[in-house]
VOBA-1610 file (N, C-alpha, C; in pm, whole numbers, padded with zeros to 5 digits, always signed):
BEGIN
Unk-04710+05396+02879Unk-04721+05358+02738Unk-04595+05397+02661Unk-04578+05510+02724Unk-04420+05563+02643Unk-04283+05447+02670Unk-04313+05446+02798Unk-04153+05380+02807Unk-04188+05226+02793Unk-04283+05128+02746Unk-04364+05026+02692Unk-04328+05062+02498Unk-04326+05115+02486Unk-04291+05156+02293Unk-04160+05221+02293Unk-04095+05266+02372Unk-03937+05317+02397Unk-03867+05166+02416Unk-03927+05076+02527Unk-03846+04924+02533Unk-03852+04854+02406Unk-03970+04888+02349Unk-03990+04790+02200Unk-03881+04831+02076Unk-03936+04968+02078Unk-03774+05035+02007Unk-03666+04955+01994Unk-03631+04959+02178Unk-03497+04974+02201Unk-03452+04800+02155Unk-03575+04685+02206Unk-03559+04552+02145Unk-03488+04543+02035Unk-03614+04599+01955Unk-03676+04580+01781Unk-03487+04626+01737Unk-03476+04723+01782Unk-03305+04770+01709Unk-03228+04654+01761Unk-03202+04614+01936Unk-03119+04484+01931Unk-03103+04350+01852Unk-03233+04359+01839Unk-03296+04207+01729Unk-03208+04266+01623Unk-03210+04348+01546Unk-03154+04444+01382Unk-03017+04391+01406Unk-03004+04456+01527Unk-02803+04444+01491Unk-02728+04331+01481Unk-02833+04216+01594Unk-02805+04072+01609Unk-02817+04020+01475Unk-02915+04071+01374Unk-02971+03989+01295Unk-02851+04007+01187Unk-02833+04138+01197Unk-02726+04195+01096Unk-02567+04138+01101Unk-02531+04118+01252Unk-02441+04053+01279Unk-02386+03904+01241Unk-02515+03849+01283Unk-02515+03697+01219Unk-02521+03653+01118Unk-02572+03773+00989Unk-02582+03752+00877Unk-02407+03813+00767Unk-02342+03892+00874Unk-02251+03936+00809Unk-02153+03827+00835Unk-02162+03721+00989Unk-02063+03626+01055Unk-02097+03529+00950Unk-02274+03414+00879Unk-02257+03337+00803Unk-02208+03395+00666Unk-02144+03517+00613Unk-02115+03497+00503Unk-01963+03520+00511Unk-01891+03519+00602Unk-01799+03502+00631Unk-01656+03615+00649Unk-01789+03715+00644Unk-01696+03852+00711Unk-01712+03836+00803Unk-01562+03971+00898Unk-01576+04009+01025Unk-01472+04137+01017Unk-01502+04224+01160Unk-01460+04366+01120Unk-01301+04375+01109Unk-01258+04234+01169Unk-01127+04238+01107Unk-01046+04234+00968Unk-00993+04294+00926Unk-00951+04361+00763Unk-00823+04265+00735Unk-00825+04245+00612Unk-00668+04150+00570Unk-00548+04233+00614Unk-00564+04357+00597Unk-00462+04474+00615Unk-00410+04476+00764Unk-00474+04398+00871Unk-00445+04423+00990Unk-00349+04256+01004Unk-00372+04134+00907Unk-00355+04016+00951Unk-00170+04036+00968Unk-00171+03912+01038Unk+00005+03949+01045Unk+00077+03861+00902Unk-00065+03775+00829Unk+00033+03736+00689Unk-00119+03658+00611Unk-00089+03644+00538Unk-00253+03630+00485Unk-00296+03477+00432Unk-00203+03385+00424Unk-00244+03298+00407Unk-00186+03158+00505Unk-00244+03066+00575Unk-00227+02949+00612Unk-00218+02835+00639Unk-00153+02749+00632Unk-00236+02616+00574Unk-00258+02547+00740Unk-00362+02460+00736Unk-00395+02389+00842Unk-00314+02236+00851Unk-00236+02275+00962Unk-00155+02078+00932Unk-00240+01972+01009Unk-00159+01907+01021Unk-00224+01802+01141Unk-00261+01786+01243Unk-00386+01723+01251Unk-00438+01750+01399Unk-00416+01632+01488Unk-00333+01593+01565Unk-00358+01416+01610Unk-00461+01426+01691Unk-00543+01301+01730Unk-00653+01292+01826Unk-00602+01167+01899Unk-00498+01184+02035Unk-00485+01075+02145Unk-00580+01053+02233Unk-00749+01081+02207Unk-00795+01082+02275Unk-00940+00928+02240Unk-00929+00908+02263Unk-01077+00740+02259Unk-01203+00827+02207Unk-01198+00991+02207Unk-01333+00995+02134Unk-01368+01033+01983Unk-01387+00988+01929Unk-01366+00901+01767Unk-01398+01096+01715Unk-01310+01166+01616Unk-01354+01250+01511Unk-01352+01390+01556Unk-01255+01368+01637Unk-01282+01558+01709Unk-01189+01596+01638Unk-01066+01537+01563Unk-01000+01632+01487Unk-01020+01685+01366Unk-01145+01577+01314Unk-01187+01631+01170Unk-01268+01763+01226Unk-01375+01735+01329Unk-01453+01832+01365Unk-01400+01988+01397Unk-01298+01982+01432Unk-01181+02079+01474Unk-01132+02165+01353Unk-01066+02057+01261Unk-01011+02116+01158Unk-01169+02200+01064Unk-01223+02151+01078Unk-01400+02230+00999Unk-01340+02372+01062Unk-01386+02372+01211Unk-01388+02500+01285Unk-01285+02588+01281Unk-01162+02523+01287Unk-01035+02620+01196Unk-01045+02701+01103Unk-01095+02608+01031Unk-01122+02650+00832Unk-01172+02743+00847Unk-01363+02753+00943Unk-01425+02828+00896Unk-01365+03007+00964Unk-01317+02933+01067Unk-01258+03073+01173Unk-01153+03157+01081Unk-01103+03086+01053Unk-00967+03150+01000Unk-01028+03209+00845Unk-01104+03175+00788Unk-01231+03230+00699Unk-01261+03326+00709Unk-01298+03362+00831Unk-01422+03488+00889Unk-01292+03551+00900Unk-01193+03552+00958Unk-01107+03648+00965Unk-01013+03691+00903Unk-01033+03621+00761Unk-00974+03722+00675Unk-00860+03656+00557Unk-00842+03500+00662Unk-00732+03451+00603Unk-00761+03350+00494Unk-00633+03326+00395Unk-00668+03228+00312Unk-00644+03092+00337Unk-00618+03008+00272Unk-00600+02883+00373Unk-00563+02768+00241Unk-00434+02754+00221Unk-00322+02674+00136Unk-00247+02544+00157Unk-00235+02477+00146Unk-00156+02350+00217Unk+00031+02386+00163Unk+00021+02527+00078Unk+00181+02537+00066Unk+00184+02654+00131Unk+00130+02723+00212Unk+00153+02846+00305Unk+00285+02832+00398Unk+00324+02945+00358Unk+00451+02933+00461Unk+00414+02922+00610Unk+00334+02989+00676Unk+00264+02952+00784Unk+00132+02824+00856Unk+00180+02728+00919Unk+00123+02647+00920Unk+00086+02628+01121Unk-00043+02588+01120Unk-00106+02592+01218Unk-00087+02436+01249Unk-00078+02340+01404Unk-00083+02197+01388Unk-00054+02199+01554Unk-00132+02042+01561Unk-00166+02010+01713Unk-00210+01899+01744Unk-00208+01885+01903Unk-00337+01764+01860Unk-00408+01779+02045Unk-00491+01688+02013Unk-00623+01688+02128Unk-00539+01571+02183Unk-00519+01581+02322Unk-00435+01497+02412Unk-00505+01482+02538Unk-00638+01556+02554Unk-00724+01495+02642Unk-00849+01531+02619Unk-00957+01409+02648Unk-01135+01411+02651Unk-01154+01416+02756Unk-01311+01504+02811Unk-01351+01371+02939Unk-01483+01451+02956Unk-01597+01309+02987Unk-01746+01359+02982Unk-01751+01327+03159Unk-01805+01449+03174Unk-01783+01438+03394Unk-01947+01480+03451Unk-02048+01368+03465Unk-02116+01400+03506Unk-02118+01529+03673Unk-02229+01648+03645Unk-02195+01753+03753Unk-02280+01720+03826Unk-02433+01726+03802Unk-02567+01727+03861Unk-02624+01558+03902Unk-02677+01547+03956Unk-02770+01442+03981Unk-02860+01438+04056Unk-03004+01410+04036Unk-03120+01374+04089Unk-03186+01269+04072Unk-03236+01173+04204Unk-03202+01058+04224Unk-03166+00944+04179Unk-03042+01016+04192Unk-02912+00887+04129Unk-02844+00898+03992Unk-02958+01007+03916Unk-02917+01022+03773Unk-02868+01131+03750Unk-02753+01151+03646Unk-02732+01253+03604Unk-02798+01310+03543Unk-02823+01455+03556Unk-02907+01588+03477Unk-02838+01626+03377Unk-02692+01681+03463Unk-02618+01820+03400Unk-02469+01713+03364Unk-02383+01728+03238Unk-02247+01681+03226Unk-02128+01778+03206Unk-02027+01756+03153Unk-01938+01894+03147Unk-01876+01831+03069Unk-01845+01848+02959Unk-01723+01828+02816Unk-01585+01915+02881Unk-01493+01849+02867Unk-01363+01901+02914Unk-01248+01849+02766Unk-01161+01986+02711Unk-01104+01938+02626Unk-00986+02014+02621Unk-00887+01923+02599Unk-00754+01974+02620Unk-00627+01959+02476Unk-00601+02089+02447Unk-00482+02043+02335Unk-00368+02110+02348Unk-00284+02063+02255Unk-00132+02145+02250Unk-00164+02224+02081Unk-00107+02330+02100Unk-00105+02375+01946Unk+00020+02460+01901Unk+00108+02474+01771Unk+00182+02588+01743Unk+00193+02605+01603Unk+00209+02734+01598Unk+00229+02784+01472Unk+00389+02755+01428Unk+00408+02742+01299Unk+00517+02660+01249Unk+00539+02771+01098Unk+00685+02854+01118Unk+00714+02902+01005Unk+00772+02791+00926Unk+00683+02750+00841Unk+00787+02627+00766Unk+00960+02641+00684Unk+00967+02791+00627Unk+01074+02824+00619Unk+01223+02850+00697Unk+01160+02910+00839Unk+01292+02898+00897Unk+01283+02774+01001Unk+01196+02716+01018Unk+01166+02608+01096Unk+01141+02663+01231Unk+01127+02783+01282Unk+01057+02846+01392Unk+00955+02839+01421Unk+00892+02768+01596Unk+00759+02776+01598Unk+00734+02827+01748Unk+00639+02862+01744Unk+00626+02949+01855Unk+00494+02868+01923Unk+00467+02852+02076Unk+00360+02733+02101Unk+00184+02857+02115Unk+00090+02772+02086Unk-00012+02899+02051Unk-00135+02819+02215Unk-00145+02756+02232Unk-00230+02653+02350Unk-00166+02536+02413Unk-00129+02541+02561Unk-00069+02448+02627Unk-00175+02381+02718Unk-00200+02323+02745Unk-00262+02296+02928Unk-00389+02354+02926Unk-00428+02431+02803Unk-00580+02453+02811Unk-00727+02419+02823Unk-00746+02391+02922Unk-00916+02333+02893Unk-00997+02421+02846Unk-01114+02334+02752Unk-01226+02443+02703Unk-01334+02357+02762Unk-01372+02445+02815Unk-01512+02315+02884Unk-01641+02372+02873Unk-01720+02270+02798Unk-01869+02351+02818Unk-01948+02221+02856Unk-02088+02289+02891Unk-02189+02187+02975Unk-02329+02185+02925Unk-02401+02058+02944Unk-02527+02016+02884Unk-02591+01960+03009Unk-02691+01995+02974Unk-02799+01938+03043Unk-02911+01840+03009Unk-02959+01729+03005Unk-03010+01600+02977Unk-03077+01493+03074Unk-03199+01479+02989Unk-03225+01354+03080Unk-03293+01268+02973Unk-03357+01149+03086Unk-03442+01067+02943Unk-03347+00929+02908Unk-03399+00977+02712Unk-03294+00855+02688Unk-03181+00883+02640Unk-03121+00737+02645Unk-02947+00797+02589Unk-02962+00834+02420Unk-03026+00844+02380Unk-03037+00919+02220Unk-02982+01085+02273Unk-03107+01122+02326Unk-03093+01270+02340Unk-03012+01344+02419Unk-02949+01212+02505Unk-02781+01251+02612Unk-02717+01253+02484Unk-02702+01173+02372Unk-02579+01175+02299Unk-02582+01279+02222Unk-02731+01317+02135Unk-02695+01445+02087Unk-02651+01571+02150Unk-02728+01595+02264Unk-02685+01695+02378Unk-02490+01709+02421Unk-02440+01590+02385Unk-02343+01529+02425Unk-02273+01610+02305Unk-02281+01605+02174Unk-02247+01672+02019Unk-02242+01786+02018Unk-02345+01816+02077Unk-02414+01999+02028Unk-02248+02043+02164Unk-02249+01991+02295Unk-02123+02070+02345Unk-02009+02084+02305Unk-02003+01962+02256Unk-01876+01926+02226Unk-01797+02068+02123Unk-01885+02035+01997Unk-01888+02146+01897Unk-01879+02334+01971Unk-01951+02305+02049Unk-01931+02419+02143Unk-01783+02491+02143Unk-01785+02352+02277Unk-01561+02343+02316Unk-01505+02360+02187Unk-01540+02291+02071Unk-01404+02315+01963Unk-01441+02452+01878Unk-01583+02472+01861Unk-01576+02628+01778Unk-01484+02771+01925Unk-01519+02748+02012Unk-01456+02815+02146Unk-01278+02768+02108Unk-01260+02723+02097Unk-01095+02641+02083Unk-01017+02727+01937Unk-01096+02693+01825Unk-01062+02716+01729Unk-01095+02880+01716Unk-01128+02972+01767Unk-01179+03091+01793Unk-01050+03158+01870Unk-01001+03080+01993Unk-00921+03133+02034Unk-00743+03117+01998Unk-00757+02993+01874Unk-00658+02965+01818Unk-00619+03074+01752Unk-00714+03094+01641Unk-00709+03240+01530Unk-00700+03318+01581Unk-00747+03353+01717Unk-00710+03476+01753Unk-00602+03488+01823Unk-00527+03406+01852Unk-00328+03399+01903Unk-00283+03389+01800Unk-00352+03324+01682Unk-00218+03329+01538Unk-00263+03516+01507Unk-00362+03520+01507Unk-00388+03713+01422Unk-00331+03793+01527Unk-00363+03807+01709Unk-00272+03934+01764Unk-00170+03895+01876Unk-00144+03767+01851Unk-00003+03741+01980Unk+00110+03681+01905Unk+00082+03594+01773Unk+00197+03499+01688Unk+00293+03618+01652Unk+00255+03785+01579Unk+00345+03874+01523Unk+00462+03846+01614Unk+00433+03888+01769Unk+00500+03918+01865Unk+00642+03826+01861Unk+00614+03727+01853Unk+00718+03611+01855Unk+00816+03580+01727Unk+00758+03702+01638Unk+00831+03662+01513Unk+00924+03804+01480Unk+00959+03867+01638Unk+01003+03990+01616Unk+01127+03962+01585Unk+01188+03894+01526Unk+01327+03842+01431Unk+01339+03939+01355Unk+01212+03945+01251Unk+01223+04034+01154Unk+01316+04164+01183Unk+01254+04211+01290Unk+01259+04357+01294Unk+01418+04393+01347Unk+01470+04466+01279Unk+01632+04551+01309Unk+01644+04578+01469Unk+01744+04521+01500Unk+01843+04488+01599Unk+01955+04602+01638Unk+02017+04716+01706Unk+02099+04793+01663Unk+02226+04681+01593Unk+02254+04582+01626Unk+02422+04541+01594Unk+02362+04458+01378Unk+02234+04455+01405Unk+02198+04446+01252Unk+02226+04580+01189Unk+02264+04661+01197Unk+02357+04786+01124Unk+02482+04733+01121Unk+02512+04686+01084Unk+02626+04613+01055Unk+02823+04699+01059Unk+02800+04796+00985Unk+02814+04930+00921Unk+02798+05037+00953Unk+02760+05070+01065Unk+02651+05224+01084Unk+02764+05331+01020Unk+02902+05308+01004Unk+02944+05464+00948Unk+02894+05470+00788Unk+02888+05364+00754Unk+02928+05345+00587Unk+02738+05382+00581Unk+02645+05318+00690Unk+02517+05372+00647Unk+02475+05518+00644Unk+02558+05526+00761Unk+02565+05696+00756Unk+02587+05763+00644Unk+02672+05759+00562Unk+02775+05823+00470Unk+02690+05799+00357Unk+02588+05665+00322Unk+02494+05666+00254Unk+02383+05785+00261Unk+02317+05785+00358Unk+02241+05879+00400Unk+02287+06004+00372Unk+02363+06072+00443Unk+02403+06179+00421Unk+02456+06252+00282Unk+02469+06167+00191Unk+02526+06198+00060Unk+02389+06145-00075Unk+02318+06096+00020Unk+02178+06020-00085Unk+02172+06033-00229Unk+02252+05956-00298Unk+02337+05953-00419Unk+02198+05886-00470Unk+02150+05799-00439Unk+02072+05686-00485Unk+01863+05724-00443Unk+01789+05695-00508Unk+01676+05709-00496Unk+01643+05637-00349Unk+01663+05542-00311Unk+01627+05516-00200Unk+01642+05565-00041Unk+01821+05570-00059Unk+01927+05646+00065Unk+01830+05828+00048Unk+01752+05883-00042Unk+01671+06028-00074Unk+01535+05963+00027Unk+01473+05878+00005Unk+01356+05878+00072Unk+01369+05826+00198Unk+01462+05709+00241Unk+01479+05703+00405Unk+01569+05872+00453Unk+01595+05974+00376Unk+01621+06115+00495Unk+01488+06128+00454Unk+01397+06142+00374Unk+01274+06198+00380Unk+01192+06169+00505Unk+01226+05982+00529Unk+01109+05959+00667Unk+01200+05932+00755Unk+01322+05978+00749Unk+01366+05961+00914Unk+01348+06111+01022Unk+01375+06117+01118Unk+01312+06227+01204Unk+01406+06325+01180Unk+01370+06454+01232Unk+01463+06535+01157Unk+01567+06559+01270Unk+01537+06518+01391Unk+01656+06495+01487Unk+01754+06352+01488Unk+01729+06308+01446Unk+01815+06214+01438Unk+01912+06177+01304Unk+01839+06297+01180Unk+01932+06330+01107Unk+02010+06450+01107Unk+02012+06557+01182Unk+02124+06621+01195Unk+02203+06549+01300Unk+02186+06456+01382Unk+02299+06389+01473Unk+02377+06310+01323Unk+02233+06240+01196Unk+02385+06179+01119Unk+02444+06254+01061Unk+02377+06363+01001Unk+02477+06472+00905Unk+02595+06509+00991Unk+02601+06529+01089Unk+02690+06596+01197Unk+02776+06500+01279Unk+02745+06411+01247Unk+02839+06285+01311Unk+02996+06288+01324Unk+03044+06241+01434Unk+03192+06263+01486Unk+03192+06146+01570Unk+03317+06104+01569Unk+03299+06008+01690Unk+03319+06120+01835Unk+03392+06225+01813Unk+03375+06282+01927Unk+03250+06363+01938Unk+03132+06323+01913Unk+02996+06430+01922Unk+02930+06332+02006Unk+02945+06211+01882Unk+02810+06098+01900Unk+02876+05970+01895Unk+02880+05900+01990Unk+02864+05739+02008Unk+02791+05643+01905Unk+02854+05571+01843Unk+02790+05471+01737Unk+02644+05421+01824Unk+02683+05381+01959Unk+02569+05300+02070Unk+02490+05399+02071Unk+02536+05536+02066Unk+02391+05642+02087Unk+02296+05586+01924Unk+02351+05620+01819Unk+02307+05644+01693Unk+02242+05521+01656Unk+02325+05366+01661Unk+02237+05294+01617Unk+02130+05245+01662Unk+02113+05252+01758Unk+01955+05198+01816Unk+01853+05318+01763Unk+01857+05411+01804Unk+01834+05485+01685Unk+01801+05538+01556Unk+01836+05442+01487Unk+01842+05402+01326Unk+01760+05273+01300Unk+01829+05193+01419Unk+01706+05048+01404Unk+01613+05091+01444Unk+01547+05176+01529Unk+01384+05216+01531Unk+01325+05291+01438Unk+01436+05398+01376Unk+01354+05465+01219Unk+01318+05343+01160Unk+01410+05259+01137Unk+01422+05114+01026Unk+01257+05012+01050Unk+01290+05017+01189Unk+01172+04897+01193Unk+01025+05003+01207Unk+01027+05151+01204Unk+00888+05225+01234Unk+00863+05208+01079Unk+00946+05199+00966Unk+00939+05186+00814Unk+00885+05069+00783Unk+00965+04981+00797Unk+00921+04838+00762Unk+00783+04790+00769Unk+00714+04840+00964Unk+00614+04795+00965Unk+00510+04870+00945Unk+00526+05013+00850Unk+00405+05059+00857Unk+00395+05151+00712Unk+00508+05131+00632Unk+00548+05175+00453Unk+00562+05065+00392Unk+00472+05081+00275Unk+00540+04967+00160Unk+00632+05053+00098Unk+00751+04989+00124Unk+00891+05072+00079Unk+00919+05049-00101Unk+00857+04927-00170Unk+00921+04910-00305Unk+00858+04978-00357Unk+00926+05059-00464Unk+00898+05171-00551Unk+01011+05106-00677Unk+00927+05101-00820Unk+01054+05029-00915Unk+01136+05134-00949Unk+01167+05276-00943Unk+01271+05351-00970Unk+01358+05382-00836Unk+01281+05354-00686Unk+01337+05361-00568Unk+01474+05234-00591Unk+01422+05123-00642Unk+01520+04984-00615Unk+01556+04936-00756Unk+01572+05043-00872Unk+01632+05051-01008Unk+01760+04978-00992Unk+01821+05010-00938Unk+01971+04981-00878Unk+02039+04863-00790Unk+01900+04817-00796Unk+01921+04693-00612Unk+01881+04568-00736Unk+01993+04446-00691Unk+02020+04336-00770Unk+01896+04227-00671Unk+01749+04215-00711Unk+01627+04159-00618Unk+01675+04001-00616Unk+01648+03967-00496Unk+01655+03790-00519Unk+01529+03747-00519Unk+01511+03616-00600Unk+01412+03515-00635Unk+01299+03568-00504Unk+01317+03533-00425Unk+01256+03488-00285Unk+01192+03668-00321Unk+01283+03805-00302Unk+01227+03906-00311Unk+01119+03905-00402Unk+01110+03870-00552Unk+01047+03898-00656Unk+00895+03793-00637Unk+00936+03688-00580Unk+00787+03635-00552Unk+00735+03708-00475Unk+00765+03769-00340Unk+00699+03833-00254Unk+00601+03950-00316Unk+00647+04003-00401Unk+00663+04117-00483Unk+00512+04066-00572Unk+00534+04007-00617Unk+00422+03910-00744Unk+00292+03886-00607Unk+00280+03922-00517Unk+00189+03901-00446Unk+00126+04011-00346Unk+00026+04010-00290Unk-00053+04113-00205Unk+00009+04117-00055Unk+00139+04196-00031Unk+00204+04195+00082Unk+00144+04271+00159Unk+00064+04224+00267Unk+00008+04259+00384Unk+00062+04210+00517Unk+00015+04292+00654Unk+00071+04237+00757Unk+00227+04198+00807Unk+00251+04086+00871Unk+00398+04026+00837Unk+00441+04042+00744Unk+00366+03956+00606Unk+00486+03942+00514Unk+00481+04096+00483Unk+00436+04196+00472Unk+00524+04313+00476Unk+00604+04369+00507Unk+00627+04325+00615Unk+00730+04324+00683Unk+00873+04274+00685Unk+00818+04134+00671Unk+00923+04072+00624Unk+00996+04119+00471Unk+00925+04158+00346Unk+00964+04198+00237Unk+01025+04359+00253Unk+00960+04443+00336Unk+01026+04545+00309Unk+01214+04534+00410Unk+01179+04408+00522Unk+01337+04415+00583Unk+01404+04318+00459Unk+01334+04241+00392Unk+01461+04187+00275Unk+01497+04331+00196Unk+01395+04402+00103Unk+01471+04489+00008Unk+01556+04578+00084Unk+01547+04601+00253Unk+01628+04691+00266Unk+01811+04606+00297Unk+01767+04501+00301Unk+01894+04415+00328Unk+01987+04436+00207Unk+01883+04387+00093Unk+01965+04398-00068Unk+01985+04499-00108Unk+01989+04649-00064Unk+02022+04807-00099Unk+02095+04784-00015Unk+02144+04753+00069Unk+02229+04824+00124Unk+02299+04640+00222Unk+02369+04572+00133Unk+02465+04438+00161Unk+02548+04480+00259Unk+02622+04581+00236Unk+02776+04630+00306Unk+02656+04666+00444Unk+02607+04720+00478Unk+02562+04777+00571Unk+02437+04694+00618Unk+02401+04670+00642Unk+02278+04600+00710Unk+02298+04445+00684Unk+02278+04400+00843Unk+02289+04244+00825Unk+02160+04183+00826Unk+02148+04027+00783Unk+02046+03965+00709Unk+01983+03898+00879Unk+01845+03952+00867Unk+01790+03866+00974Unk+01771+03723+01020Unk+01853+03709+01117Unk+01819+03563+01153Unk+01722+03505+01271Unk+01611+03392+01214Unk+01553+03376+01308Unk+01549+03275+01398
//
């Protein structure tokens, strides 16, 4: 009787969490946080459909929307980040048969997809050669093959569009490591040095605050006969990029002094999370310091 009311328990709580789950997925959370996204807003481009079966790209683009929804993102047709593809193969493949008829079918669906920085015109490919295939089972008449035929389909593309969002949220950053400082992006390393070490300026005061404290007595102490520029700057580009991607660096008395460009000040006018944090804190550090740090190219 005990372990008969211990299983019911243990149900009754699975049912709770499922129930709780599904109710937190239709309102369009998920435990992923904006703070983790690599940029927060995207617009959905075009989907082509080369394929004879009529409406899978509208159906597609739904499942985008709602995915990219649940996880956090916004979704703009002027987003600098743009998602676009198209479905380049269908195919309904009967598996099963009993006598003579098919039971069981298999939806097979294939696309190309990439993410597209519309600004620097960089795109990185997100699904090649992928099939998503799911399977139904049916008999009877062809009414209830065709809906059976729907319900998979939708399957394959919420499965598709699931695994889209989730290569643009934790594999797209990877490819956009442009951003991040390069040692020969020190452009300068003595003249950055000489910044540092003399921290005349509110900003050159808080990068010695977060750089390590070994790697600033190598700059205070710098010689060419001590230390190698090749030792020091790689070095400096990893303080640089451990800043970028994990401090919001603008402070308005830190960058009192720094002449902001357009492009900076919109960034600025907005909720910099993820990438574009990234990206904004390697512009302001570009514009403090012109003579010394070169401008990322991607």
């Amino acid at each position: 009787m005990k372990q008969r009311y211990s299983g019911y328990l243990s149900s009754l709580l699975t049912f709770k969490l499922l129930l709780l789950t599904c109710l937190l997925s239709g309102c369009g959370y998920t435990i992923q946080t904006r703070s983790n996204l690599p940029f927060e807003t995207i617009a959905i481009g075009t989907i082509e459909n080369k394929t004879h079966e009529p409406k899978l790209e509208d159906r597609l683009h739904l499942a985008l929307a709602q995915n990219f929804l649940q996880y956090g993102f916004s979704i703009s047709p002027h987003a600098r980040y743009r998602i676009e593809g198209e479905i380049y193969d269908f195919a309904l493949l009967p598996t099963t048969e009993v006598n003579l008829a098919a039971t069981q079918y298999q939806v097979v669906i294939k696309v190309h997809f990439k993410l597209v920085d519309t600004e620097s015109g960089k795109s990185i490919h997100l699904a090649a050669d992928s099939p998503f295939i799911t399977y139904f089972g049916s008999q009877g008449r062809l009414e209830a093959i065709m809906a059976q035929k729907e319900l998979a389909e939708d399957g394959a593309l919420s499965n598709m569009s699931q695994t889209l969002v989730s290569l643009v949220t934790y594999t797209a950053p990877r490819n956009f490591a442009w951003m991040l400082f390069k040692p020969d992006d020190i452009k300068n390393a003595e003249g950055f040095m000489l910044k540092l070490r003399e921290a005349r300026d509110p900003l050159s005061q808080y990068l010695r605050e977060q750089f390590s404290a070994g790697l600033l007595r190598k700059i205070d102490a710098y010689s060419p006969f001590d230390y190698s520029l090749k030792e020091l700057t790689p070095a400096m580009a990893n303080e640089l990029n451990n800043l970028i991607q994990n401090r919001d660096l603008y402070d308005e008395k830190r960058f009192a002094g720094t002449k902001l460009s357009d492009e900076t000040i919109r960034l600025l006018s907005r909720s910099a999370e993820g990438f574009n944090r990234v990206r904004l804190n390697r512009i302001l550090l570009e514009e403090a310091y012109p003579d010394e740090l070169a401008k990322a190219k991607p």
